[in-house]
Every structure is written in structure tokens, then in C-alpha cells.
Backbone atoms as SQL, in Angstrom:
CREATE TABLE atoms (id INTEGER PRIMARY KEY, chain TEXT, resi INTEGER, resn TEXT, atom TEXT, x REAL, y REAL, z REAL);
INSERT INTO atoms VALUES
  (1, 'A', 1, 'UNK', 'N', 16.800, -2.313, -10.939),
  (2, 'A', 1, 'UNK', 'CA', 16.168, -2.055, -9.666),
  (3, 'A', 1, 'UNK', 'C', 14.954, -1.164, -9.886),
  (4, 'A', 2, 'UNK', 'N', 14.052, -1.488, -9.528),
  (5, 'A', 2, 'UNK', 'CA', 12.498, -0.807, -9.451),
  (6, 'A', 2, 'UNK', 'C', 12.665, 0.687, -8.612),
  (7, 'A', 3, 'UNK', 'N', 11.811, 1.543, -9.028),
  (8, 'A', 3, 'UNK', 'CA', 11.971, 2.902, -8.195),
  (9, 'A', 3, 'UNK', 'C', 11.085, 2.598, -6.965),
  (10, 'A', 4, 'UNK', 'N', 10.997, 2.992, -5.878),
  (11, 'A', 4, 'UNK', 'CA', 10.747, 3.191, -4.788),
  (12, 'A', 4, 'UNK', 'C', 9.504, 3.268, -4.760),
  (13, 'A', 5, 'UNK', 'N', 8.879, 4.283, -5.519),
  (14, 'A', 5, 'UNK', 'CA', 7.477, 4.396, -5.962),
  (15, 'A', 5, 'UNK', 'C', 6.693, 3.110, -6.124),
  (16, 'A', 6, 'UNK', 'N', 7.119, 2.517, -6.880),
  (17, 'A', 6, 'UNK', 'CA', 6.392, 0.732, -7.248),
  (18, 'A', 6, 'UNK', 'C', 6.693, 0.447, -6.316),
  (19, 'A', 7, 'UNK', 'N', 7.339, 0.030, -5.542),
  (20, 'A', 7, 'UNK', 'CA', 7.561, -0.849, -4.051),
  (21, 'A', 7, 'UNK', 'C', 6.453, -0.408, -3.536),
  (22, 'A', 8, 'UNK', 'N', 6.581, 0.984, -2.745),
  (23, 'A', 8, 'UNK', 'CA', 5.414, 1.692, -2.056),
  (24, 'A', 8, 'UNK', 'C', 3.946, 1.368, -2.686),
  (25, 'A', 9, 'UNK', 'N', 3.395, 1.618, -3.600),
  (26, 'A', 9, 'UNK', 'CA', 2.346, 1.295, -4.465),
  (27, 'A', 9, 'UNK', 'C', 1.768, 0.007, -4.259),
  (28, 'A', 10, 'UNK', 'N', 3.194, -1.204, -4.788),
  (29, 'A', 10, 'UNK', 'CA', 2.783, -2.578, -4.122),
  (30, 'A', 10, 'UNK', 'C', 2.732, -2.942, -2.620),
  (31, 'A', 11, 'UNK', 'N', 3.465, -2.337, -2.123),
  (32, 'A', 11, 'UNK', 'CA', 2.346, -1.995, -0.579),
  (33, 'A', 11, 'UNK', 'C', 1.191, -1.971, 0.101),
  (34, 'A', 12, 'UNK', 'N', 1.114, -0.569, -0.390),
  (35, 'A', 12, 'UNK', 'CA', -0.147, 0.237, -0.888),
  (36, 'A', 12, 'UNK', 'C', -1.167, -0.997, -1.002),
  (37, 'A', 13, 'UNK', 'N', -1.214, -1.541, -2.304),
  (38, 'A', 13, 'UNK', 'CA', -2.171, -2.226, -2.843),
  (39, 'A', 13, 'UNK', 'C', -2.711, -3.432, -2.717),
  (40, 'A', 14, 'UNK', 'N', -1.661, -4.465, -1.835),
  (41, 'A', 14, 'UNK', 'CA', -1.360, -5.184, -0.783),
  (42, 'A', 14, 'UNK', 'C', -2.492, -5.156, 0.369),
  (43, 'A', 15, 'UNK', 'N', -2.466, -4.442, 1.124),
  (44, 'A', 15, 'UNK', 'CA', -2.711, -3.723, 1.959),
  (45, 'A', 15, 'UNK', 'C', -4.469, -3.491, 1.993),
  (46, 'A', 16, 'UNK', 'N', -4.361, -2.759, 0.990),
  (47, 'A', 16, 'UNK', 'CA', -5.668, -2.276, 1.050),
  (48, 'A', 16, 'UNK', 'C', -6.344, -2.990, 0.291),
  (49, 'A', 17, 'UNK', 'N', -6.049, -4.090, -0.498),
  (50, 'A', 17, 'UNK', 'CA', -7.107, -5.894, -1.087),
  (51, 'A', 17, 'UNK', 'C', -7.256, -6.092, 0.240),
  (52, 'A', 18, 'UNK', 'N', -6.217, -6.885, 0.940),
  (53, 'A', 18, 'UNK', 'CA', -6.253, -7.557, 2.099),
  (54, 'A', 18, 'UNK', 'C', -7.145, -6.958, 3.426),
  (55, 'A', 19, 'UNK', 'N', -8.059, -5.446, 3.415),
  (56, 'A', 19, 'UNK', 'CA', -8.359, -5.029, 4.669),
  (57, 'A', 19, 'UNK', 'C', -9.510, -4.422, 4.019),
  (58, 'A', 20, 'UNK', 'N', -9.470, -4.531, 3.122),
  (59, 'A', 20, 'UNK', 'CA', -11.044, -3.633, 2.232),
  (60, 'A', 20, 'UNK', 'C', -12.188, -4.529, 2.523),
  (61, 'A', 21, 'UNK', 'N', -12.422, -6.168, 2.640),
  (62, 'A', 21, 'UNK', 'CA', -12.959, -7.047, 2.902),
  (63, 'A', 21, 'UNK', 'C', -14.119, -6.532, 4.220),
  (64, 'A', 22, 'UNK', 'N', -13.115, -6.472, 5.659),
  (65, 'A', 22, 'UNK', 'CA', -14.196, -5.784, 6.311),
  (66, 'A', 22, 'UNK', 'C', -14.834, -4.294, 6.230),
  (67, 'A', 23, 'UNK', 'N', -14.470, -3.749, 5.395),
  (68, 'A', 23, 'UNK', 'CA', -14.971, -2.449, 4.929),
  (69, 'A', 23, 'UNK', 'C', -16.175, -2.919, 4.170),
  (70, 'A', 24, 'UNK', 'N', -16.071, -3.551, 3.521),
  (71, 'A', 24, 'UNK', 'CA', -17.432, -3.662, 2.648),
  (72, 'A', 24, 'UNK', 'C', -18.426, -4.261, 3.708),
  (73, 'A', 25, 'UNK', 'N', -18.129, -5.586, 4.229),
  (74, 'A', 25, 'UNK', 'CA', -18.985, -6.173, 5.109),
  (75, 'A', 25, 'UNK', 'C', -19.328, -5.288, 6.137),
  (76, 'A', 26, 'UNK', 'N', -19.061, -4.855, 6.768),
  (77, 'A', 26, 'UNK', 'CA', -19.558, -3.197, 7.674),
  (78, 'A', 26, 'UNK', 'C', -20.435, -2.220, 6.228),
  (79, 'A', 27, 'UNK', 'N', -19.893, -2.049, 5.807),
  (80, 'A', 27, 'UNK', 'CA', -20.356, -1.037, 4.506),
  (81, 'A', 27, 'UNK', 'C', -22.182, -1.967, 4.402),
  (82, 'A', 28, 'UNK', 'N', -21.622, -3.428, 4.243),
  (83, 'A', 28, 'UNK', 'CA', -23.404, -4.110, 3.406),
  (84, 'A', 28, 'UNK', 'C', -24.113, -4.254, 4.667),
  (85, 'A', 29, 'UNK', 'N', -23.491, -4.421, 5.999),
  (86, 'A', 29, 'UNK', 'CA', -24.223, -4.231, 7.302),
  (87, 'A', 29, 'UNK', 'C', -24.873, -3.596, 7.934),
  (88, 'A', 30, 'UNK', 'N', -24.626, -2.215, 7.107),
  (89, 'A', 30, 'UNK', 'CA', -24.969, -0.833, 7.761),
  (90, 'A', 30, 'UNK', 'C', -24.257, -0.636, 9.110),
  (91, 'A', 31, 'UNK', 'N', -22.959, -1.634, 9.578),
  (92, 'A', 31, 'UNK', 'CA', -22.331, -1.300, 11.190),
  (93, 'A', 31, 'UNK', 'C', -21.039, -0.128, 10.710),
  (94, 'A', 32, 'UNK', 'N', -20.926, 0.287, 11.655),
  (95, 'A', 32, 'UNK', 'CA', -20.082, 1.732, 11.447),
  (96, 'A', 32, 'UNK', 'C', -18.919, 1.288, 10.732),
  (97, 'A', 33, 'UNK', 'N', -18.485, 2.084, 10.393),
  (98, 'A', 33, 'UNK', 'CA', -16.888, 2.126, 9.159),
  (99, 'A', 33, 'UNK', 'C', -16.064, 2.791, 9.808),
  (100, 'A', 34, 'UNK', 'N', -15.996, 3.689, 11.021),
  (101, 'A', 34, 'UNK', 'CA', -14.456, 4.024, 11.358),
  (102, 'A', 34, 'UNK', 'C', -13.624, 3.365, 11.740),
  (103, 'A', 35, 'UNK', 'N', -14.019, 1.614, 12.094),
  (104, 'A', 35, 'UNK', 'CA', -12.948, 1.294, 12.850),
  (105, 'A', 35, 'UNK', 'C', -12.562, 0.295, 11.219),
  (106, 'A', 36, 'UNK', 'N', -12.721, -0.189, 10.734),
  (107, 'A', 36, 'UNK', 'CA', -12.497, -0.802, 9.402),
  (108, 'A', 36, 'UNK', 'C', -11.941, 0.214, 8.504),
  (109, 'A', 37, 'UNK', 'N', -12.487, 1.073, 8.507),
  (110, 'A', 37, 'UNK', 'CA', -11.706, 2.068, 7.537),
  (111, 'A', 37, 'UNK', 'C', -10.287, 2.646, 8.365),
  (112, 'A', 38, 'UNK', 'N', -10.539, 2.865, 9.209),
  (113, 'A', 38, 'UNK', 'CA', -9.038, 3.646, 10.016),
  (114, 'A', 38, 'UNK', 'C', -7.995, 1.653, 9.602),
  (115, 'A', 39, 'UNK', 'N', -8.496, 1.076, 10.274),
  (116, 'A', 39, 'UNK', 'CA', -7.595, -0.047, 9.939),
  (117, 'A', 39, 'UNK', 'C', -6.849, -0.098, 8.678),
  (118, 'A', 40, 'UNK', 'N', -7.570, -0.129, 7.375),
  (119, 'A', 40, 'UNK', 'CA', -7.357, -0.376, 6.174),
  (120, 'A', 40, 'UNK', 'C', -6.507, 1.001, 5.520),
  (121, 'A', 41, 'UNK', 'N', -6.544, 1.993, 6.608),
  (122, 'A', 41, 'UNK', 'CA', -5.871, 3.346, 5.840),
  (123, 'A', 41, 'UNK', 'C', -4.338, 2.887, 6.928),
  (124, 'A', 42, 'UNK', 'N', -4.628, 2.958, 8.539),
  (125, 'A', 42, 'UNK', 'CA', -3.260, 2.472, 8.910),
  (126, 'A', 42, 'UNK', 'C', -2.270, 1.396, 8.121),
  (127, 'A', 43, 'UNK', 'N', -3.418, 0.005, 8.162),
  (128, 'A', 43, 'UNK', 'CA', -2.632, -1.090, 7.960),
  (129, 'A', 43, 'UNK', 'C', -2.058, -0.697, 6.192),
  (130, 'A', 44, 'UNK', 'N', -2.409, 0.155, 5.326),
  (131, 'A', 44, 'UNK', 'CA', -2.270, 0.377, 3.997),
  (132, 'A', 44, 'UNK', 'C', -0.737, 1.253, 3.947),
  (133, 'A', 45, 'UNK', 'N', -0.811, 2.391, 4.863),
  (134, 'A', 45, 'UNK', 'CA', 0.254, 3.046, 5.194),
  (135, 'A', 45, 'UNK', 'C', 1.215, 2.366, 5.680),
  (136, 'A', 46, 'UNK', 'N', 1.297, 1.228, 6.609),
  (137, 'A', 46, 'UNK', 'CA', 1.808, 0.600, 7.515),
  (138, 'A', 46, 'UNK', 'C', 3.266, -0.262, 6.329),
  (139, 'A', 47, 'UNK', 'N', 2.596, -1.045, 5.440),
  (140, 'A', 47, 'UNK', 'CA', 2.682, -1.735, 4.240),
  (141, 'A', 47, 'UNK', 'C', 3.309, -0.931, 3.307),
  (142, 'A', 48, 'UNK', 'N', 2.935, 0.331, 2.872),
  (143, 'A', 48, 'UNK', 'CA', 3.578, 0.794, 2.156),
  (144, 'A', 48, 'UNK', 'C', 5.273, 0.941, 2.628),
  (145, 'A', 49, 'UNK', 'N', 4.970, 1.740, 3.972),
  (146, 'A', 49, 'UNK', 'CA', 6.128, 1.845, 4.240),
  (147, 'A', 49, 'UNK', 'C', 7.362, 0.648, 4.392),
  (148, 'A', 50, 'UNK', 'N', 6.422, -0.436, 5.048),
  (149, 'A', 50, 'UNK', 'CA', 7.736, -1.522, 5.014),
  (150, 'A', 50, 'UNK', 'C', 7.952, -1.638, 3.492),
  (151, 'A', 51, 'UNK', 'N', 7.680, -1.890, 2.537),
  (152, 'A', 51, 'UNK', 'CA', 7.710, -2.375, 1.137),
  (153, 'A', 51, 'UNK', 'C', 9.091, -1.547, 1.007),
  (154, 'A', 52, 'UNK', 'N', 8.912, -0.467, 0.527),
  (155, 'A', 52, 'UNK', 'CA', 10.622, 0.780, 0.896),
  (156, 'A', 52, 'UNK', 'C', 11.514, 0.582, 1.796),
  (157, 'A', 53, 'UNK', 'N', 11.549, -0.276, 3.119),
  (158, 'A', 53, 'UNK', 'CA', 12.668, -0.478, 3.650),
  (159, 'A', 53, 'UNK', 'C', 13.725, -0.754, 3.204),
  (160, 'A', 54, 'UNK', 'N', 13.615, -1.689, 2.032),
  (161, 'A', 54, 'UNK', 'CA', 15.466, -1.571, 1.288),
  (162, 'A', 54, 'UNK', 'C', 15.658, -0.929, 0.694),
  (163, 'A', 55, 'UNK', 'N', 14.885, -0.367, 0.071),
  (164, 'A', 55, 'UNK', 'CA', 15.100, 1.283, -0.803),
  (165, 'A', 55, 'UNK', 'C', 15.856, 2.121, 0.307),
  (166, 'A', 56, 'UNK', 'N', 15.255, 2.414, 1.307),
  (167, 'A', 56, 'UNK', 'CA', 15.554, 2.995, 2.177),
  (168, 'A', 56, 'UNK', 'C', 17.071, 2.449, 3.131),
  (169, 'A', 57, 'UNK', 'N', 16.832, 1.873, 3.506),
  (170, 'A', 57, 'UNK', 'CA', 18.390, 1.147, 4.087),
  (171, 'A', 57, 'UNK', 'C', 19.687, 1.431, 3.330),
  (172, 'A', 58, 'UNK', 'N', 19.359, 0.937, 1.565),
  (173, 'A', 58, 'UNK', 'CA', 20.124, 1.782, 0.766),
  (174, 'A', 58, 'UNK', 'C', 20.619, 2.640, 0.792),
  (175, 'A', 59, 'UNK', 'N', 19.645, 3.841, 0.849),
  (176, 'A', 59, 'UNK', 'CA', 20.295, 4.945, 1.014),
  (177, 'A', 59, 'UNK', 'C', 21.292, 5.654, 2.000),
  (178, 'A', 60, 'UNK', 'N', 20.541, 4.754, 3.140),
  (179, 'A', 60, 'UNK', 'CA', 21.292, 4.676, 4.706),
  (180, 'A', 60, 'UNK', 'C', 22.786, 4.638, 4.441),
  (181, 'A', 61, 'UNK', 'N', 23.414, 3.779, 3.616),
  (182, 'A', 61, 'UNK', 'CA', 24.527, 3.358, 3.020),
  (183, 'A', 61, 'UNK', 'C', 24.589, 1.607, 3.041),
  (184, 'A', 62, 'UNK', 'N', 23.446, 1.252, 3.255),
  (185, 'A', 62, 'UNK', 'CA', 23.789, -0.487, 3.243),
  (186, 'A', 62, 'UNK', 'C', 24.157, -0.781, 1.812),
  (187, 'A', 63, 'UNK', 'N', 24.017, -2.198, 1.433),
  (188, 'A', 63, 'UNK', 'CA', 25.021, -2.696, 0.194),
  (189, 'A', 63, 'UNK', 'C', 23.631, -3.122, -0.444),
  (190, 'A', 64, 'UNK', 'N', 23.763, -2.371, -1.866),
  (191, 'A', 64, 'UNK', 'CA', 22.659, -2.686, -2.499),
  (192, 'A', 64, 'UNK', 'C', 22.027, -3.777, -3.021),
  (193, 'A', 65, 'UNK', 'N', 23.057, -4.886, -2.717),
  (194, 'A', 65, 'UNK', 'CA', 22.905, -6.467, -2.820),
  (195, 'A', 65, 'UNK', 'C', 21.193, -6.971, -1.893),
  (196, 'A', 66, 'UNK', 'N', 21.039, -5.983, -0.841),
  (197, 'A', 66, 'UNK', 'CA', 19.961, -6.122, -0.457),
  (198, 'A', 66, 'UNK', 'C', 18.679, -6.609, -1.343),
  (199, 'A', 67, 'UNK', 'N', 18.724, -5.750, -2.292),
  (200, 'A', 67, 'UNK', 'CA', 17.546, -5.680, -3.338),
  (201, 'A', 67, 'UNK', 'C', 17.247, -6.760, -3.838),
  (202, 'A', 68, 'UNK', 'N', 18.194, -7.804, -4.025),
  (203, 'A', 68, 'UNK', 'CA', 18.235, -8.956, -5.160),
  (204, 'A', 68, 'UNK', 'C', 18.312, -10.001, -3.914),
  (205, 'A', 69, 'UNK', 'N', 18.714, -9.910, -2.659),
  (206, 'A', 69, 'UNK', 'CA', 18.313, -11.169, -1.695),
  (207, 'A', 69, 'UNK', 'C', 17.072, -11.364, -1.473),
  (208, 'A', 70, 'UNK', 'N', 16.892, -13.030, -1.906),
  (209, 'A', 70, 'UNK', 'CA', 15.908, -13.422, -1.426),
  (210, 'A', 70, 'UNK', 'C', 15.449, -13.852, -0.203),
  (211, 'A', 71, 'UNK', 'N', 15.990, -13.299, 1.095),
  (212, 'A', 71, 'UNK', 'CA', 14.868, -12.667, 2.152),
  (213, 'A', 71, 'UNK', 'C', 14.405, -11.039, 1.559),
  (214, 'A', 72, 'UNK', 'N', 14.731, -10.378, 1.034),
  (215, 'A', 72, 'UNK', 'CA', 14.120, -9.276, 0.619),
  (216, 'A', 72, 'UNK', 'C', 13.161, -9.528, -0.111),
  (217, 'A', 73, 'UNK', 'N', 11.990, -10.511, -0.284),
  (218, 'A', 73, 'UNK', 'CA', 10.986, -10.788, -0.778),
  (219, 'A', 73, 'UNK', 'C', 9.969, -10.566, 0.637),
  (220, 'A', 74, 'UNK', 'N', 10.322, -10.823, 2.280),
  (221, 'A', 74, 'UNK', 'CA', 10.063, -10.265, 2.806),
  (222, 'A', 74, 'UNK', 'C', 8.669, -8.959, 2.772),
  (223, 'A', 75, 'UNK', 'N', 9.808, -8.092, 2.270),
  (224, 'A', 75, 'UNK', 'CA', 9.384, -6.578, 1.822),
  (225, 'A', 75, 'UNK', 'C', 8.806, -6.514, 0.687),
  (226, 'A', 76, 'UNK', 'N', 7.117, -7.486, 1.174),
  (227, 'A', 76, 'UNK', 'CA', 6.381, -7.177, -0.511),
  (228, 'A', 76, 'UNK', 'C', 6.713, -7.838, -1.182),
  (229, 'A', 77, 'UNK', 'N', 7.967, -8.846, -1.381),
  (230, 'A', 77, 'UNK', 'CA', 8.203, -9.230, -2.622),
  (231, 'A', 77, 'UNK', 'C', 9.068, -7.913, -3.326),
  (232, 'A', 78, 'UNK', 'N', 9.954, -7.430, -2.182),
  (233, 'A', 78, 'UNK', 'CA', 11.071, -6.581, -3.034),
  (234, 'A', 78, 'UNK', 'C', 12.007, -7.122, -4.064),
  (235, 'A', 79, 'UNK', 'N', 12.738, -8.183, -3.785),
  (236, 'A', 79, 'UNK', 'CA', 13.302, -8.399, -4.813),
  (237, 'A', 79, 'UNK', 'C', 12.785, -9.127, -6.010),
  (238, 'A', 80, 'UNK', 'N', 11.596, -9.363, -5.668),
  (239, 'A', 80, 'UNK', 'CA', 10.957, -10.063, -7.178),
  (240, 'A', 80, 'UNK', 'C', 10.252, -8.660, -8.002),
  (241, 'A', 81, 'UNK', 'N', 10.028, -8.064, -7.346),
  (242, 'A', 81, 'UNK', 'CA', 9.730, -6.888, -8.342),
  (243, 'A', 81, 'UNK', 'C', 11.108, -6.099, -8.885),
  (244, 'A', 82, 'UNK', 'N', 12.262, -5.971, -8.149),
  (245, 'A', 82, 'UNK', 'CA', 12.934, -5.890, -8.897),
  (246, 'A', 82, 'UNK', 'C', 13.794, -6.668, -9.715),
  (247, 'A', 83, 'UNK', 'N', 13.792, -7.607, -9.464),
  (248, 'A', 83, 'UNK', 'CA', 14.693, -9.009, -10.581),
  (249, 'A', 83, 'UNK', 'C', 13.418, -8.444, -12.093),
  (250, 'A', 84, 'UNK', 'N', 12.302, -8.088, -11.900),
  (251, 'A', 84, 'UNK', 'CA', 11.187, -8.058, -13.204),
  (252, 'A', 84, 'UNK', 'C', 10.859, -7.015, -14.048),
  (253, 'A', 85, 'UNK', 'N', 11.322, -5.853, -12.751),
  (254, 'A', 85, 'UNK', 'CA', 11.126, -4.211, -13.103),
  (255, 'A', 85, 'UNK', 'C', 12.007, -3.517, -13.529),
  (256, 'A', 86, 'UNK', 'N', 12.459, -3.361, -14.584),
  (257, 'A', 86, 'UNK', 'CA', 13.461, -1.978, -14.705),
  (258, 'A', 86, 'UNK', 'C', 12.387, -0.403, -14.333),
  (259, 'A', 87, 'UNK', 'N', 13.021, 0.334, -13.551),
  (260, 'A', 87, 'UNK', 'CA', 12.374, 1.659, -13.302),
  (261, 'A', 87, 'UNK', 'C', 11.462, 1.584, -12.409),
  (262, 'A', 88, 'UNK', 'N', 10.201, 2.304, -12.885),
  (263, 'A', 88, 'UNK', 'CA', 8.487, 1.848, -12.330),
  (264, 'A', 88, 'UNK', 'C', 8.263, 3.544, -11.669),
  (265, 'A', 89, 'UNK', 'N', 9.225, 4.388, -11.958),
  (266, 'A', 89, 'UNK', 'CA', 8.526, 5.789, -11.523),
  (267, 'A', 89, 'UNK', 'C', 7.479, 6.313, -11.418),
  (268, 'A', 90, 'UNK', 'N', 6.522, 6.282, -13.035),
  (269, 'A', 90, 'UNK', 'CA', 5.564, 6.770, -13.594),
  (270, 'A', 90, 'UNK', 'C', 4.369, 5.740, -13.326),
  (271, 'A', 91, 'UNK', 'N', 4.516, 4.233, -13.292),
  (272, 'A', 91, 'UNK', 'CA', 3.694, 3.163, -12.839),
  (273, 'A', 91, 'UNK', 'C', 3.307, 3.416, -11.243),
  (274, 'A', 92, 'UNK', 'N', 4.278, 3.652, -10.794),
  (275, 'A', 92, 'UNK', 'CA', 4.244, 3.720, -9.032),
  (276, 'A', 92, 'UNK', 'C', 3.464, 4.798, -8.784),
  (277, 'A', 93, 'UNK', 'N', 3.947, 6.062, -9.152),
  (278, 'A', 93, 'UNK', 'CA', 3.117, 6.983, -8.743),
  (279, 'A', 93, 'UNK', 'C', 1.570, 7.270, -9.447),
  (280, 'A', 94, 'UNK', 'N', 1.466, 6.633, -10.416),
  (281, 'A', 94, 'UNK', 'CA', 0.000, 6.106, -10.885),
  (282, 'A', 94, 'UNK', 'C', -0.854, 5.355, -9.854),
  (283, 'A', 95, 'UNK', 'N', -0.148, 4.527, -9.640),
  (284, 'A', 95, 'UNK', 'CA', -1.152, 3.799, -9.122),
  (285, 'A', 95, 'UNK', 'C', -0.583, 3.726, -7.301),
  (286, 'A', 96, 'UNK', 'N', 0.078, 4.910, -6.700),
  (287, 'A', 96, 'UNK', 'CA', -0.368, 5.539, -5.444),
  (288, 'A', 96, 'UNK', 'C', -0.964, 6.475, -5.816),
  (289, 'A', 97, 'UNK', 'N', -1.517, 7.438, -6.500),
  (290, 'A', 97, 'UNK', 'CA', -2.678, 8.196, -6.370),
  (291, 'A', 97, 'UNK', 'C', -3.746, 7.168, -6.751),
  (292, 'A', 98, 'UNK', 'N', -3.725, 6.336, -7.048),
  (293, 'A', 98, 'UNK', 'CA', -4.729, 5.671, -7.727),
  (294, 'A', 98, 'UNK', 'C', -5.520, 5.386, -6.383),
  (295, 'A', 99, 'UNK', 'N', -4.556, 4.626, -5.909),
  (296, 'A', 99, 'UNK', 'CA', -5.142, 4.307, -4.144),
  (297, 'A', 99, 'UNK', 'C', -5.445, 4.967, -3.313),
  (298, 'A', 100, 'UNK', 'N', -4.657, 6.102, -3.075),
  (299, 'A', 100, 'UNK', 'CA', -5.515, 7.487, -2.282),
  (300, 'A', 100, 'UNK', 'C', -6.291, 8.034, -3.015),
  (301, 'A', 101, 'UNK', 'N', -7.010, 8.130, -4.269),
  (302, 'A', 101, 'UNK', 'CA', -8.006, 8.091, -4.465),
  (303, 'A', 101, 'UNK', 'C', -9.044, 7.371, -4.179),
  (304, 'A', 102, 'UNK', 'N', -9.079, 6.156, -4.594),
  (305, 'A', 102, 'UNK', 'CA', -9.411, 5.135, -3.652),
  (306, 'A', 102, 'UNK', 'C', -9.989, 5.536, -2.418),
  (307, 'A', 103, 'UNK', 'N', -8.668, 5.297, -1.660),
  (308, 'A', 103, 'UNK', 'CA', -8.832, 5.625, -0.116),
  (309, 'A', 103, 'UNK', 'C', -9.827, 6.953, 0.465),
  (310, 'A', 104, 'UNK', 'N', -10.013, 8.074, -0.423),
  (311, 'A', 104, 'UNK', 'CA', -10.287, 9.347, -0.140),
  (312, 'A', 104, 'UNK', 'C', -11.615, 9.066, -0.509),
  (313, 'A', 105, 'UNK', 'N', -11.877, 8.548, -1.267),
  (314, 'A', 105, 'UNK', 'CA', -13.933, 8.055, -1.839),
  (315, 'A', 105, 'UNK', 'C', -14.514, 7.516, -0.952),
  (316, 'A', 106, 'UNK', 'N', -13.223, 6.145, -0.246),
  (317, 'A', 106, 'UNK', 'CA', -13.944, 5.700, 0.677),
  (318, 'A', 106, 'UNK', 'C', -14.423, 6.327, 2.190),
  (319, 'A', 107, 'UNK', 'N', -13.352, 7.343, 1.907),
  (320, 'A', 107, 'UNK', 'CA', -13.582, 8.432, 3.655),
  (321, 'A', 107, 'UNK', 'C', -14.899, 9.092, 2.821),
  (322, 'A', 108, 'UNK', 'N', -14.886, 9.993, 2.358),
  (323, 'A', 108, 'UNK', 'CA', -16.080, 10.889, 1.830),
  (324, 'A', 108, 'UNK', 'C', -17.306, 9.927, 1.453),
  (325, 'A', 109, 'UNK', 'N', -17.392, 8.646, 1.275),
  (326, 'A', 109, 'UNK', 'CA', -18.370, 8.197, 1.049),
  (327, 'A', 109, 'UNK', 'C', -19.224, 7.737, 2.482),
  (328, 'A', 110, 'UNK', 'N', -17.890, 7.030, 3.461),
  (329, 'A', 110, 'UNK', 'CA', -18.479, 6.810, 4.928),
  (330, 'A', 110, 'UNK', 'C', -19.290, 8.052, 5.013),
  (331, 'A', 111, 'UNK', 'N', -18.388, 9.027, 5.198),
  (332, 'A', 111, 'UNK', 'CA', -19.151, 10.394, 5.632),
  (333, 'A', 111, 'UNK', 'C', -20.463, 10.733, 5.084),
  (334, 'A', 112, 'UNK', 'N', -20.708, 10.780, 4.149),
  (335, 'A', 112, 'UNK', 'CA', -21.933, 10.822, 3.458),
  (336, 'A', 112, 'UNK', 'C', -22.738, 9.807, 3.846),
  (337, 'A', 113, 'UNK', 'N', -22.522, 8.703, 4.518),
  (338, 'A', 113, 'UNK', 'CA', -23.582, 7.936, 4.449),
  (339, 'A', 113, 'UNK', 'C', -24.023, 7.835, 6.619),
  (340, 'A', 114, 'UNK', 'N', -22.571, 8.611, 7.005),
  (341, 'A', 114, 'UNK', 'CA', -22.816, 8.541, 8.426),
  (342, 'A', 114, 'UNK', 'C', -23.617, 9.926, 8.616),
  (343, 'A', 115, 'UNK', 'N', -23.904, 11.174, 7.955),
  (344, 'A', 115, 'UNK', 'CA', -24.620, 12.035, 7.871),
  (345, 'A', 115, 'UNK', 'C', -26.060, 11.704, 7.247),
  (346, 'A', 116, 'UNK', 'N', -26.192, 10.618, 6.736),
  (347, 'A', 116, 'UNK', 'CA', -27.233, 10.160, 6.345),
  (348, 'A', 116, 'UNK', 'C', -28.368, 9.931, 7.640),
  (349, 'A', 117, 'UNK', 'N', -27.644, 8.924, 8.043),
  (350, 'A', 117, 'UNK', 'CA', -27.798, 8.384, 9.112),
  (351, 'A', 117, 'UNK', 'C', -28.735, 8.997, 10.470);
């Protein structure tokens, strides 16, 4: 079973491919970025969190059989990351800072360019 971290991460990363699209096109438009960027940071958060729902349910006390059903692909593709992943602690939390880094360039960069402005 994959750690929680990689679920979240593949979320995460999910998320923010899929919504970065109108960020740039606003970004090459010169049309404002708060409403594209707030989207892509909600809908990114949004994603992460479902991705952990069976992690989470787990813990709740559900039956960990969850993990390995395939409707739990659902969630991200939970159980295919874990049928593939042993662990993913140190991967996961790599690459969620990776993305709020990410995410944090892209706030400070709007800003810089809406003070431009």
C-alpha cells in the first residue's frame, strides 16, 4: 500500500496539469490571473484531498480491502498506485513541495506582474 503522501501528490499533480492550461492562456493574454489561478490552487487542493479518501476512511476503521478495489481507482487511480507502489513517503512529499512550489511562483509571479501593471 502506497503512503498517503503519493496519493495526495498524485492529486496534487492531476490537478494542477489539468487547470494550469487557463493560467497560461490568461498569463500569454495579459487577462487577469486571479480567477484561473484561485481555480487551479482550489481545484488542486480539491484533488488532493479526494485522492486520500481511502487512506482516510481507513483509518476511520473501514476494511482496508478498499485500497485494492477497483472502484478505488475512482480516487486518482488509488488502487493502481497502490497494486505498483510499495511505500512512496519520501517520493510524495517531494513532489508536494514540489507543487507548492510550483504553486507559490505562480502567486508571486501574478503579483509581480499585476504590480507591473
Amino acid at each position: 500500500m502506497a503512503h498517503a503522501n503519493l496519493h495526495v501528490a498524485a492529486g496534487l499533480a492531476l490537478a494542477t496539469a489539468l487547470t494550469s492550461w487557463p493560467v497560461a492562456r490568461a498569463w500569454l493574454a495579459g487577462a487577469p490571473l486571479a480567477r484561473p489561478l484561485g481555480r487551479l490552487l482550489l481545484v488542486s487542493y480539491a484533488l488532493g484531498a479526494w485522492a486520500v479518501m481511502p487512506n482516510l476512511a481507513t483509518r476511520l476503521g473501514a476494511d482496508p480491502a478498499i485500497h485494492h478495489a477497483p472502484w478505488a481507482n475512482v480516487f486518482v487511480g488509488h488502487a493502481l498506485i497502490d497494486a505498483r507502489t510499495r511505500g512512496g513517503l519520501l517520493i510524495g512529499e517531494l513532489a508536494i513541495v514540489a507543487i507548492l512550489v510550483l504553486h507559490y511562483a505562480a502567486i508571486v509571479a501574478a503579483l509581480a506582474r499585476a504590480e507591473r501593471r
